[in-house]
C-alpha positions as CSV (number, residue, x, y, z in Angstrom):
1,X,-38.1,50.2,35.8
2,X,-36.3,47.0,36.1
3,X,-35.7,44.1,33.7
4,X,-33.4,41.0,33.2
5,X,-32.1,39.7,30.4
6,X,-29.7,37.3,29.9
7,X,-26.1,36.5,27.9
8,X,-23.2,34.5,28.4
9,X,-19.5,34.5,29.0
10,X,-16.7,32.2,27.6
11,X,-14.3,30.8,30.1
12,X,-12.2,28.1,28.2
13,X,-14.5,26.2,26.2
14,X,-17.4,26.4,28.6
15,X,-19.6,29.3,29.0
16,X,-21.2,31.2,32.2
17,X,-24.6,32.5,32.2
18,X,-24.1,36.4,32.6
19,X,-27.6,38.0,33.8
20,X,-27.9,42.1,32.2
21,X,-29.7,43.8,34.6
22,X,-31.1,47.2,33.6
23,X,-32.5,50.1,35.6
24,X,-34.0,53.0,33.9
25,X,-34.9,55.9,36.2
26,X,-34.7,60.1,36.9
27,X,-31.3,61.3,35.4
28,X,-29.1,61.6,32.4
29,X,-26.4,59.3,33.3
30,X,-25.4,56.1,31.8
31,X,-23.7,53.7,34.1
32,X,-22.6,50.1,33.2
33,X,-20.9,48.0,36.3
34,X,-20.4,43.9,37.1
35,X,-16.4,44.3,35.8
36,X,-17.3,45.1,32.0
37,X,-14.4,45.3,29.8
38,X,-13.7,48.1,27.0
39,X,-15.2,47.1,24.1
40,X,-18.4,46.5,26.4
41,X,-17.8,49.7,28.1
42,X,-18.1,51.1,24.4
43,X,-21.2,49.7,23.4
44,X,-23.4,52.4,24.5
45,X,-22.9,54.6,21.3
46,X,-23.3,51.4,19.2
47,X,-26.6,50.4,20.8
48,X,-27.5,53.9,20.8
49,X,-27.4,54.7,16.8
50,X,-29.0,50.7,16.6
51,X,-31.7,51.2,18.4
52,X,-32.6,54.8,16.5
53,X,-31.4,52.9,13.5
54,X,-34.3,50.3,13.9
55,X,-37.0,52.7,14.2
56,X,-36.8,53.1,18.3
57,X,-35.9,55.8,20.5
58,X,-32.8,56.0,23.3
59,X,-34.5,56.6,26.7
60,X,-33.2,60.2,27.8
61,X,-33.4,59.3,31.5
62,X,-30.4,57.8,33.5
63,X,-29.8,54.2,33.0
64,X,-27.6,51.8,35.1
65,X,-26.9,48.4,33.9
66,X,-25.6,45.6,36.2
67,X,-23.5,42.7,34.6
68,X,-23.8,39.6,37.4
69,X,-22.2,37.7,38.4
70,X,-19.9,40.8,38.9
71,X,-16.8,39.4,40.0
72,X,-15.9,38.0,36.4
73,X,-15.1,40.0,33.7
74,X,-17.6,40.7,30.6
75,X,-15.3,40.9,27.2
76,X,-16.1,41.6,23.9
77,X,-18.9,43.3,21.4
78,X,-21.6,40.1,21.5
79,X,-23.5,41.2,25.0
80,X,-24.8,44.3,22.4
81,X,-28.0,42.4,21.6
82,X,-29.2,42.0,25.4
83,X,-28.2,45.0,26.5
84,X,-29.9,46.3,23.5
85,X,-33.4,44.7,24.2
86,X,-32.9,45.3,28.3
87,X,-32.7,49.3,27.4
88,X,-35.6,48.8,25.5
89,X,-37.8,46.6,27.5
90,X,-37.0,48.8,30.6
91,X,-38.0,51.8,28.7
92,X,-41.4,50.2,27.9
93,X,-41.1,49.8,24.2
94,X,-41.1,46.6,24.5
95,X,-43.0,44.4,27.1
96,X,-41.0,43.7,29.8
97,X,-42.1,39.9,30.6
98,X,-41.8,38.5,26.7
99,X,-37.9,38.7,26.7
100,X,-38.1,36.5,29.9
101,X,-36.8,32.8,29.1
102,X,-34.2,34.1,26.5
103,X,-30.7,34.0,26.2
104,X,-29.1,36.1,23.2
105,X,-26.1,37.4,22.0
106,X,-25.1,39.2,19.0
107,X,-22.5,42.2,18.2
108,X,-24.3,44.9,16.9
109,X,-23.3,47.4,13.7
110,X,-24.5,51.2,13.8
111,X,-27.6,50.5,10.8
112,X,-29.1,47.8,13.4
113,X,-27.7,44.7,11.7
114,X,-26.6,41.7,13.9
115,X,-22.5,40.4,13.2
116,X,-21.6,36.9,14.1
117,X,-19.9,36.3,17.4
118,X,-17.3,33.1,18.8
119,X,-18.5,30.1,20.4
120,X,-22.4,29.7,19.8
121,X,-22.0,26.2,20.8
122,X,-20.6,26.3,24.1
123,X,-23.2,29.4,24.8
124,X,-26.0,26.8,23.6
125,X,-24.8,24.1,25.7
126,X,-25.0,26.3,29.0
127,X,-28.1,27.7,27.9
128,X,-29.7,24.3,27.8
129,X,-28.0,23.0,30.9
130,X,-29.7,26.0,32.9
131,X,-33.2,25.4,31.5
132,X,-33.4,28.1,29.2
133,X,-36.1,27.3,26.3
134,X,-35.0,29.8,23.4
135,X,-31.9,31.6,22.6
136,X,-31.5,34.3,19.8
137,X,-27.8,34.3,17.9
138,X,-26.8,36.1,14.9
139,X,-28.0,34.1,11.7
140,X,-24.7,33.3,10.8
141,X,-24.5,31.1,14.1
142,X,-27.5,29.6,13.7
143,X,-27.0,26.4,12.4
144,X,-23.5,26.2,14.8
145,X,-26.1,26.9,17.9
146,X,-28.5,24.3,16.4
147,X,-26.1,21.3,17.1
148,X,-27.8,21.5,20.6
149,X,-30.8,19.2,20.7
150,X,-33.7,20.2,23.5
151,X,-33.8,24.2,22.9
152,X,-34.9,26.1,20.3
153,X,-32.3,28.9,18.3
154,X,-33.7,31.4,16.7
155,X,-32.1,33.4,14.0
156,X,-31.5,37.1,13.7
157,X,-30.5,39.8,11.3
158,X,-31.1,42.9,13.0
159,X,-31.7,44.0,15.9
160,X,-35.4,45.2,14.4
161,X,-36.3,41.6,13.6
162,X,-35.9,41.0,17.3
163,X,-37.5,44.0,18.6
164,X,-40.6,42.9,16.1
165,X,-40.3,39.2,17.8
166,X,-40.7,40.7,21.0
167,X,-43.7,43.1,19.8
168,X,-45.1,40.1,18.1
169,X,-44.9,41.7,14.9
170,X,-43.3,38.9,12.9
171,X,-41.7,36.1,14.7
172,X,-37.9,35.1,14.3
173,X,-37.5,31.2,12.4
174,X,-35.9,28.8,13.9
175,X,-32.7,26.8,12.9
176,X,-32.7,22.9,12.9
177,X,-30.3,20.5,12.4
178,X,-30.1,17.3,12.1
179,X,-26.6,16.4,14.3
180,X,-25.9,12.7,13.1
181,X,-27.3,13.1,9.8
182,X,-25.0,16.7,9.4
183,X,-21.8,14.5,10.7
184,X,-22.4,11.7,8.5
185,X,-22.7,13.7,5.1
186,X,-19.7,16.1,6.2
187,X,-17.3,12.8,7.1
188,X,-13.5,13.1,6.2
189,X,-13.4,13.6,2.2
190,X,-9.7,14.7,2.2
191,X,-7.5,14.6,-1.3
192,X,-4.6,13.2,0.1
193,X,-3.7,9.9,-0.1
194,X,-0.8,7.6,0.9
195,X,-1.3,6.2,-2.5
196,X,0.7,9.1,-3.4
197,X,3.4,8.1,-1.8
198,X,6.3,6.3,-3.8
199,X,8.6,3.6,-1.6
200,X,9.0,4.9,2.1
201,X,7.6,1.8,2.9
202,X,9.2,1.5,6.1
203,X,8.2,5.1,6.9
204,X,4.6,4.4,6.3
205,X,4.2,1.0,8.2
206,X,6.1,3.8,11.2
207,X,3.0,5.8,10.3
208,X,0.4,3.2,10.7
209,X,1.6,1.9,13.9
210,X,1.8,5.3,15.0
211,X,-2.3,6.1,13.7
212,X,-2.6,2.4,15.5
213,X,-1.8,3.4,19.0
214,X,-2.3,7.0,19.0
215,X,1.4,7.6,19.7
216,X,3.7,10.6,18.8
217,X,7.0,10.6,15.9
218,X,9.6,12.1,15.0
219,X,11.2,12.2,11.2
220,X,14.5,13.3,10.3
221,X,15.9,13.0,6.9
222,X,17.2,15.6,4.0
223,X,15.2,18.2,2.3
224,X,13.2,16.5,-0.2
225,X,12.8,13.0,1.4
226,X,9.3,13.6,1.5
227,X,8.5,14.5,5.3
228,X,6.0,17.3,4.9
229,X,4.2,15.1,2.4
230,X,4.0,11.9,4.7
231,X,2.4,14.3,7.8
232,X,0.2,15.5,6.0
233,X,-1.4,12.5,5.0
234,X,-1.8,11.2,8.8
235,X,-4.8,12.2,9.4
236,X,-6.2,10.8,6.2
237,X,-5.5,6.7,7.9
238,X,-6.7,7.9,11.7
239,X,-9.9,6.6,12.8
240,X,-12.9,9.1,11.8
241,X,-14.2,11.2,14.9
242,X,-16.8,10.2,16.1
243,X,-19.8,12.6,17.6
244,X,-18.6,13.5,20.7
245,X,-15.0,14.4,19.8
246,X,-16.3,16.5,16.7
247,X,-18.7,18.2,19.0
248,X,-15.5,18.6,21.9
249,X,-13.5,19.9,18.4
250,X,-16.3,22.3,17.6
251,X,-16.2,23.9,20.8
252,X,-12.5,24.8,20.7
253,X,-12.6,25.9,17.1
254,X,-15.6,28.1,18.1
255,X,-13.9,29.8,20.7
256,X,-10.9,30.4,19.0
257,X,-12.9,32.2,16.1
258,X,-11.8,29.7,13.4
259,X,-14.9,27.6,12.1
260,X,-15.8,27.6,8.7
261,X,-19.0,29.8,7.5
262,X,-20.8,27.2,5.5
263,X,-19.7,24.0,8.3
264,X,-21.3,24.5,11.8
265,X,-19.7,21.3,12.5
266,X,-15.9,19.7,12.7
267,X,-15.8,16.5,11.6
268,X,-12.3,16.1,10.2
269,X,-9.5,15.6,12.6
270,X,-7.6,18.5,12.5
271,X,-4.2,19.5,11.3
272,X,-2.1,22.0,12.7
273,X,0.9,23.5,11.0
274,X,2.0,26.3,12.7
275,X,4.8,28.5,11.8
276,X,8.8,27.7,13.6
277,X,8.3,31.7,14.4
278,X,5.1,31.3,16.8
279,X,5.7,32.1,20.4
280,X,4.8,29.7,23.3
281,X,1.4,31.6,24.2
282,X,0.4,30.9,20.9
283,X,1.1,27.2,20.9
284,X,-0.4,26.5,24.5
285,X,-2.9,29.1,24.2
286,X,-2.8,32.2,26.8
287,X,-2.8,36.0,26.8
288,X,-4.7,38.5,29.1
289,X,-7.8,37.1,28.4
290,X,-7.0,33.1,27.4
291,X,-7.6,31.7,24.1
292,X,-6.9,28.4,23.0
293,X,-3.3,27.9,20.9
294,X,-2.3,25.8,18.6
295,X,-2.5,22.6,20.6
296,X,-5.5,23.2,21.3
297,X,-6.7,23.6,17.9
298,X,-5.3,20.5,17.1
299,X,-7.3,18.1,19.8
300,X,-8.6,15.0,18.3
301,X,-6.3,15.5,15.8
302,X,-2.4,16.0,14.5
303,X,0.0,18.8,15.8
304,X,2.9,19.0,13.1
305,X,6.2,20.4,13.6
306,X,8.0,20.7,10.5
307,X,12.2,22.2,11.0
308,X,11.7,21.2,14.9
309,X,15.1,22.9,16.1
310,X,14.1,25.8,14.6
311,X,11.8,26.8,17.0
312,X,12.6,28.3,20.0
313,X,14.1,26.7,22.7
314,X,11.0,27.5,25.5
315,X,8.3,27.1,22.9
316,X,9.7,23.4,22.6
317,X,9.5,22.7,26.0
318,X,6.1,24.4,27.1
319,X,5.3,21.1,24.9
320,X,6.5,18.5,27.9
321,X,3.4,18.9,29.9
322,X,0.6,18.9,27.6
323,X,2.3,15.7,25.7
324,X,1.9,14.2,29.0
325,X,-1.2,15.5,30.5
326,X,-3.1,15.7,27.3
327,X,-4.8,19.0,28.9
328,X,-3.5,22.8,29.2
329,X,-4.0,24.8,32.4
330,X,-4.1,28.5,31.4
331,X,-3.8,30.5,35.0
332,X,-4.4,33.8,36.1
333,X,-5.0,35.7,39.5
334,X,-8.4,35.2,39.3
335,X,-9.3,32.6,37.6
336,X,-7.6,29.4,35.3
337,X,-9.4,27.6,31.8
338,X,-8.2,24.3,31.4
339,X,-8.1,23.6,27.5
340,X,-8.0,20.1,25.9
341,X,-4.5,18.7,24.2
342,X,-5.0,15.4,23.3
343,X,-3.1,15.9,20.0
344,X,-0.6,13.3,17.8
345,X,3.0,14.9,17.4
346,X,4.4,15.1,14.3
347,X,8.1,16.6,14.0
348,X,10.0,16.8,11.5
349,X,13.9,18.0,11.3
350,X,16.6,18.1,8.9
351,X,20.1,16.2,10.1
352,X,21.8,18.9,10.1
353,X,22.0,22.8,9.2
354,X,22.3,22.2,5.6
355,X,20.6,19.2,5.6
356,X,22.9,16.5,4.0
357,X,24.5,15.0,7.2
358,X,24.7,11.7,6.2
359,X,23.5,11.8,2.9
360,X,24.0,8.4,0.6
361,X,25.1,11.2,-2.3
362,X,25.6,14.4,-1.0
363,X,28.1,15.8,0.9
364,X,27.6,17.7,4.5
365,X,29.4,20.7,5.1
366,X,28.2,21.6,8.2
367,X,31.0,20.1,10.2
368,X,30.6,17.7,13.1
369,X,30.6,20.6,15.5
370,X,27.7,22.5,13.8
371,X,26.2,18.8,13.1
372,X,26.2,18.3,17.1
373,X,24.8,22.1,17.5
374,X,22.4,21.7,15.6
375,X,21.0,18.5,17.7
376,X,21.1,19.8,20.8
377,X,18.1,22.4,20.2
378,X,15.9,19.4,20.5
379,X,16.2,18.3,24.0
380,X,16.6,14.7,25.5
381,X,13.0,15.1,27.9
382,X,11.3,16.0,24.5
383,X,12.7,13.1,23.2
384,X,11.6,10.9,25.8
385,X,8.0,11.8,25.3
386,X,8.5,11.2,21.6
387,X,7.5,7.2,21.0
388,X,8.9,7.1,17.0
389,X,12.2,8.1,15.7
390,X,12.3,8.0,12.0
391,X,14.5,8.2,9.8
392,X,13.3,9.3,6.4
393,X,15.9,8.5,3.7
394,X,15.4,9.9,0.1
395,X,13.4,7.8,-2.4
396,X,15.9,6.8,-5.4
397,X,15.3,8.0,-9.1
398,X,14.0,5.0,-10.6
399,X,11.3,4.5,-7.6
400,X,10.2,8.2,-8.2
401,X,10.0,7.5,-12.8
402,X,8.0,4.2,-12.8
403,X,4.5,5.1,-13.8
404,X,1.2,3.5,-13.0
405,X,2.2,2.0,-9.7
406,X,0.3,3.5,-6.7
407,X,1.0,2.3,-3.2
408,X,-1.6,1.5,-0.8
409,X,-4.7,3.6,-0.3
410,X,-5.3,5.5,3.0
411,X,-8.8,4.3,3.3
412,X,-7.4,0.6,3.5
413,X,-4.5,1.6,6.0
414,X,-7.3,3.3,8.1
415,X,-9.5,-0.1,8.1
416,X,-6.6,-2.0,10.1
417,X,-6.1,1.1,12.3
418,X,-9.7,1.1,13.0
419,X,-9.7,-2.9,13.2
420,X,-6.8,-2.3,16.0
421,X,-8.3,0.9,17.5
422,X,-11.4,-0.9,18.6
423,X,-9.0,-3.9,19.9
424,X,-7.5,-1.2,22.2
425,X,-11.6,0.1,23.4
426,X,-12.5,-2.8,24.3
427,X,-9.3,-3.5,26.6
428,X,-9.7,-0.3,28.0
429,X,-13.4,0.0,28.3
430,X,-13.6,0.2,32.0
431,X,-11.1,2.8,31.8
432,X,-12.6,6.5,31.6
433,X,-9.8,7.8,29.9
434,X,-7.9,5.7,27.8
435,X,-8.6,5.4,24.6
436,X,-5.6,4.3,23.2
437,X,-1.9,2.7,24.0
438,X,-0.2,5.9,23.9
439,X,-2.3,7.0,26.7
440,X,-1.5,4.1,29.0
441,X,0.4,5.0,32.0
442,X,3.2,2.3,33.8
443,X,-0.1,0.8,35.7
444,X,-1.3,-0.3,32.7
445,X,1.8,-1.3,31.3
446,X,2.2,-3.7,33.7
447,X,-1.2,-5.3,32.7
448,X,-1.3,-5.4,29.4
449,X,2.1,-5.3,28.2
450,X,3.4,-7.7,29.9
451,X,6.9,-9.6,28.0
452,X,8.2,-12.9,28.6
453,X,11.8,-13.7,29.7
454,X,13.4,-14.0,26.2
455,X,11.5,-10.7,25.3
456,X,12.9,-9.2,28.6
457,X,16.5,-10.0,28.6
458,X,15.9,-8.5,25.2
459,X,15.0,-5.4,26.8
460,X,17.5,-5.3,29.0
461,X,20.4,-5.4,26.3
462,X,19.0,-2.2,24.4
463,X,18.4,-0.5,27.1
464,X,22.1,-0.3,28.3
465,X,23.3,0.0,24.8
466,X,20.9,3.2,24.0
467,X,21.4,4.1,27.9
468,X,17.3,4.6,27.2
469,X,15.6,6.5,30.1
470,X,12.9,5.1,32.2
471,X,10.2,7.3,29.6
472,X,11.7,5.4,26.7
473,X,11.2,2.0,28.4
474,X,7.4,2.7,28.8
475,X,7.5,3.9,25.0
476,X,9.1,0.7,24.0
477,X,6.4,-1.2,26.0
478,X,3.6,1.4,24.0
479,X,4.7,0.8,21.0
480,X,5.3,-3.0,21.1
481,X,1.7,-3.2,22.6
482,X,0.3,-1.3,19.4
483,X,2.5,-3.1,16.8
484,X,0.8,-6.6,18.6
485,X,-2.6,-5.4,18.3
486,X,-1.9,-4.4,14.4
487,X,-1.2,-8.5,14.1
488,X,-4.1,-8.9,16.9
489,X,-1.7,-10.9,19.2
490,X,-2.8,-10.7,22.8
491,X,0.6,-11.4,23.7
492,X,3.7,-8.7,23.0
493,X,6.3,-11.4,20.8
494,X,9.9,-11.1,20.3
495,X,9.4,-9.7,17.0
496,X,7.3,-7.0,18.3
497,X,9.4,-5.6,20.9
498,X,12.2,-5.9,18.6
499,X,10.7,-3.5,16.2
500,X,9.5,-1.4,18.6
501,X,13.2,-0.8,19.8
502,X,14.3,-0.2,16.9
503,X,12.3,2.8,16.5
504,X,14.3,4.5,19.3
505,X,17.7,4.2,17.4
506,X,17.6,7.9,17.5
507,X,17.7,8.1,21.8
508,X,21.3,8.4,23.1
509,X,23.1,7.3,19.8
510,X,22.6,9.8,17.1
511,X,21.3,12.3,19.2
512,X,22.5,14.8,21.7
513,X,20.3,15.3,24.7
């Protein structure tokens, strides 16, 4: 006999309806085909002891099972629930037309119970989009699943509470959610603050301007200054995500394996950290079968870079094209996954090997030769793509001992980003995808950052001075457009441009590219 059920494939962050069919017939053979990889290839003993585990019995006639369509390739241990309920509904112990209409997936252990699997969302999305009116996911993934309006996710777990839905024993319960009520309670309740923060003033208005426009920075300073600390507060004065990036964010983390048990939703922008040891595949995302990396984790959100030349030389520069494109294409022979990167730089780097190179107290004993060395592991086309240059000096003693004095509060930083952010919509609001000034391209400059002939000659001067690139001009333009909006001028002033150039002191003169 024949049956049909159905599962699903993750390609990227979307996900392909994959159709089980399963043949049971004179024999002793078990086949599986439709390009299955080896942990699918494997799941005939786990299905096996499951299915005698949950009080049913393993057909002992030859069964072929068909994975379609069956030029891509089937990976991983979650198609063990549908080809677990195909075996069973072709072998008549369960009626073949009630498992019609579902889509399930779940990875199944050898007592019958049902283990959570990556990206229930994506799988619900796809589910929905090709008319399906249930699908069955591990419990676990329920509420995750349940994001989805329009199709009803059921809950499972075992593989017996499945095998009794589909007998009509007991029926499986439902998950709902509640999407906008779940992302309002679950909004950005973070711990750090910029009230934290003693003097850096200058480094935090940097830091505003930067949350203002969307645009990318770079600190140096000496060890202690208080880089690390400053990053990791950005995302606490970005504008909250709203629905549709969490739901984009959810999708990547889900895929990736990384959301939280007891959260089926992101709703803080994320901040990503990783390690100067990682290796480019991990930072772009890759490997046989592609997973998103680490700027992929950190869409919506805040890539940070702390001891930038630290890393390795190509994992630096696999960084040029996503900073650009804001998207990752992963290729293979037979297929590519494009993955979204529209992340915020943050790097961070000392002066120098040990750290003191110009130092108001300590001395440097690097050497200028070392000094210089050490520079050049950042390269100048990095740079260029690089809108801030920061320098972060150290706070003094008497700023750090005076008690009771907080600085400004993130939540009121974030009100003028906001305030500016939704300047920057509604300028761009017949634009699809800009969002922000750091995503404006030289079309756009010439629009809406237009300077007049004072601010121009300007220009001009510091851009022979710095010997600036043609990037850097547009990030001048960028920035002064962002650092306008913060005062809401329509018009880029003198004084705007002027601080805007001074944030790329770092370009040709202290730098080596």
């Amino acid at each position: 006999m024949l049956v049909q059920t159905y599962g699903s494939a993750i390609y990227g962050i979307a996900a392909t309806t994959v159709t089980i069919e399963v043949h049971i017939d004179k024999g002793i053979n078990f086949f599986m085909v439709g390009l299955p990889d080896s942990a699918v290839k494997e799941s005939q003993q786990r299905i096996k002891t499951a299915i005698e585990e949950s009080g049913m019995h393993w057909p002992g006639k030859g069964i072929t099972i068909n994975m379609a369509p069956a030029d891509i390739r089937k990976e991983g241990t979650a198609y063990d629930l549908p080809l677990a309920i195909g075996i069973l509904a072709a072998s008549e112990q369960l009626p073949p037309e009630s498992v019609q209409g579902y889509l399930m997936m779940g990875e199944l252990s050898l007592d019958g119970s049902l283990r959570e699997i990556k990206g229930a969302l994506p799988i619900a999305l796809q589910a929905k989009d090709e008319g399906f009116t249930h699908i069955i996911v591990p419990t676990t993934n329920a509420p995750e699943a349940a994001m989805v309006a329009g199709i009803t996710v059921l809950k499972a777990d075992s593989l017996r509470e499945v095998i009794d839905h589909f007998s009509n024993a007991v029926h499986l319960m439902s998950e709902v959610i509640n999407t906008d009520e779940l992302f309002n309670r679950q909004l950005d309740d973070s711990i750090l603050d910029f009230s934290d923060v003693k003097g850096q003033e200058n480094i935090k208005r940097a830091f505003e301007i930067a949350a203002a426009g969307g645009h990318n920075l770079i600190l140096i300073g000496p060890p202690g200054a208080g880089k690390t600390m400053l990053a990791k507060r950005l995302p606490t004065i970005l504008p909250p995500l709203n629905l549709s990036e969490a739901l984009e964010t959810t999708k990547i983390h889900s895929v990736a394996g990384k959301m939280k048990r007891r959260s089926p939703l992101v709703t803080a922008r994320p901040f990503r950290a990783p390690h100067h040891t990682i290796s480019d595949v991990a930072l772009v995302g890759g490997g046989g079968w592609p997973q998103p990396g680490e700027i992929s984790l950190a869409n919506n959100g805040v890539l940070f870079l702390d001891e930038l030349p630290e890393f390795k030389r190509t994992v630096l520069e696999v960084l040029r094209q996503p900073l650009e494109d804001r998207v990752v294409t992963i290729s293979r022979a037979r297929f590519s996954v494009d993955y979204p990167a529209s992340f915020m730089l943050v790097a961070a780097m000392n002066p120098c090997p040990c750290g003191y190179h110009n130092h108001p107290t300590k001395e440097c004993s690097c050497g200028s030769q070392n000094v210089q060395r050490y520079l050049n592991k950042v390269s100048g086309p990095l740079l260029d793509r690089i809108d801030l240059h920061i320098e972060v000096t150290p706070v003094n003693h008497d700023e750090l001992m005076v008690r009771g004095t907080l600085g400004e509060k993130s939540q009121i930083i974030r009100e003028r980003v906001i305030k500016t952010r939704l300047i920057q919509s509604e300028r761009f609001i017949h634009y699809d995808q800009l969002h922000c000034n750091a995503q404006m391209g030289t079309p756009e400059l010439r629009i809406f950052a237009g300077l007049n002939e004072t601010s121009v000659e300007m220009l001009k001067t510091a851009m022979k001075r710095l010997n600036l690139s043609a990037r850097a001009y547009d990030r001048i333009l960028k920035v002064a457009r962002t650092i306008a909006d913060l005062e809401a001028s329509k018009e880029i002033e003198t004084h705007h441009l002027a601080e805007a150039i001074q944030y790329r002191s770092f370009d040709r003169e202290n730098w080596a590219g």
